[in-house]
C-alpha positions as CSV (number, residue, x, y, z in Angstrom):
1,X,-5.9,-83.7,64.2
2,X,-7.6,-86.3,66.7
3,X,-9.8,-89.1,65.8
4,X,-10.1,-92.6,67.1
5,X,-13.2,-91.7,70.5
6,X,-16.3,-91.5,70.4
7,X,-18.3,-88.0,71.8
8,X,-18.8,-89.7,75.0
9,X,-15.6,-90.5,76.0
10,X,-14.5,-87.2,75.2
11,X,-17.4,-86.2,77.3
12,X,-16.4,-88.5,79.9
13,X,-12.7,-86.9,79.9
14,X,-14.2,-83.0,80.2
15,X,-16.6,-83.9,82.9
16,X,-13.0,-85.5,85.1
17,X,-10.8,-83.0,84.2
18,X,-13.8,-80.3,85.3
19,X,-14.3,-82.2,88.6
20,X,-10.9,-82.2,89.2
21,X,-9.5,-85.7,88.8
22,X,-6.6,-86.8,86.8
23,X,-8.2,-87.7,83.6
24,X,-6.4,-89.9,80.6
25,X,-7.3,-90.0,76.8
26,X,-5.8,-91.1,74.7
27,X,-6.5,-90.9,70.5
28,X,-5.3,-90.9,67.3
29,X,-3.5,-87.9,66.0
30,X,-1.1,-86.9,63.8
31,X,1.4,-84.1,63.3
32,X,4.1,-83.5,61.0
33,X,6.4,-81.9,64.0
34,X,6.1,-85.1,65.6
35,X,7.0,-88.1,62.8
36,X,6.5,-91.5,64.0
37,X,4.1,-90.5,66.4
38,X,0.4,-91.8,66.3
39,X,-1.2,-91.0,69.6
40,X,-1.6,-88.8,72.0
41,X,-2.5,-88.9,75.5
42,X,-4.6,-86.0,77.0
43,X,-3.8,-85.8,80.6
44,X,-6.0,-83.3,82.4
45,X,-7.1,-81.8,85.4
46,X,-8.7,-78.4,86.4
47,X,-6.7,-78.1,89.5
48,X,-3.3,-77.3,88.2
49,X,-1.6,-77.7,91.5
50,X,-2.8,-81.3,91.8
51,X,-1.7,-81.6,87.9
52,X,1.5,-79.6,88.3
53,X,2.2,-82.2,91.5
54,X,0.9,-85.2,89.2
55,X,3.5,-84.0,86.5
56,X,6.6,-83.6,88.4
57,X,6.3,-87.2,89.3
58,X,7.4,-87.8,85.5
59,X,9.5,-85.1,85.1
60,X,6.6,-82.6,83.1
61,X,7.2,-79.1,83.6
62,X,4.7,-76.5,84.3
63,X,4.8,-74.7,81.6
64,X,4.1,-77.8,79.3
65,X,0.9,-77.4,80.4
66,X,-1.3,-76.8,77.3
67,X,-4.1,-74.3,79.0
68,X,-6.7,-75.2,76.0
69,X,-10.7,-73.9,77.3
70,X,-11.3,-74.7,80.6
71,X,-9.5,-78.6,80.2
72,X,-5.6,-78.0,81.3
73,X,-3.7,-80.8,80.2
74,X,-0.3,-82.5,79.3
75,X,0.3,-84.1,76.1
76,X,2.0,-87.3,76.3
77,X,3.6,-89.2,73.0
78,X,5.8,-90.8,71.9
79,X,8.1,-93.0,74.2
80,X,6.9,-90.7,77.6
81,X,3.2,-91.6,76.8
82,X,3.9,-95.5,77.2
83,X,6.0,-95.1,79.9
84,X,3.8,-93.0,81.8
85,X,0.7,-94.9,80.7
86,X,2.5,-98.4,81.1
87,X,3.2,-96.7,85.0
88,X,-0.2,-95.9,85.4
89,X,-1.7,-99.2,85.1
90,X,-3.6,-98.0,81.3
91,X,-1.3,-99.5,79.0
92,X,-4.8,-100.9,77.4
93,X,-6.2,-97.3,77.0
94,X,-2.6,-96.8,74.7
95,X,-2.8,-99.9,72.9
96,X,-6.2,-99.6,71.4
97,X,-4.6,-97.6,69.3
98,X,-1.4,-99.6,68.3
């Protein structure tokens, strides 16, 4: 379950991962498979070579990929999401959230 944005940041995220950027949100969300975890980090791109590229510089496989709709993304959590986000220079976007 995500909560935590507001519609236009999720339409902020769709309209970057459509135009084929590497696109970051982040939000609340809970899942029992996951205890301990609070957020997750969506991050997206409609090109899946450029994401597939973007991912291998963190060790993501390919088939992580989560091929929801038309918005591919990885999900980052847990100690991956703040070291990728912390490596990405958008620790802030993470710590909203904590």
């Amino acid at each position: 379950m995500a909560f935590g944005i507001t519609r236009d940041e999720l339409r902020h995220w769709k309209t970057a991962v459509e135009n084929e950027q590497i696109a970051f949100l982040t939000h609340y969300w809970l899942d029992d498979r996951f205890p301990g975890c609070k957020t997750v980090t969506k991050v997206g791109c409609s090109n899946l070579e450029k994401l597939i590229e973007w991912g291998e510089k963190y060790g993501l496989k390919e088939e992580w990929i989560d091929h929801k709709e038309a918005y591919p993304h990885f999900d980052l959590f847990g100690k991956h999401e703040y070291e990728i986000m912390q490596n990405e220079g958008l620790l802030d976007q993470l710590m909203r959230f904590k």
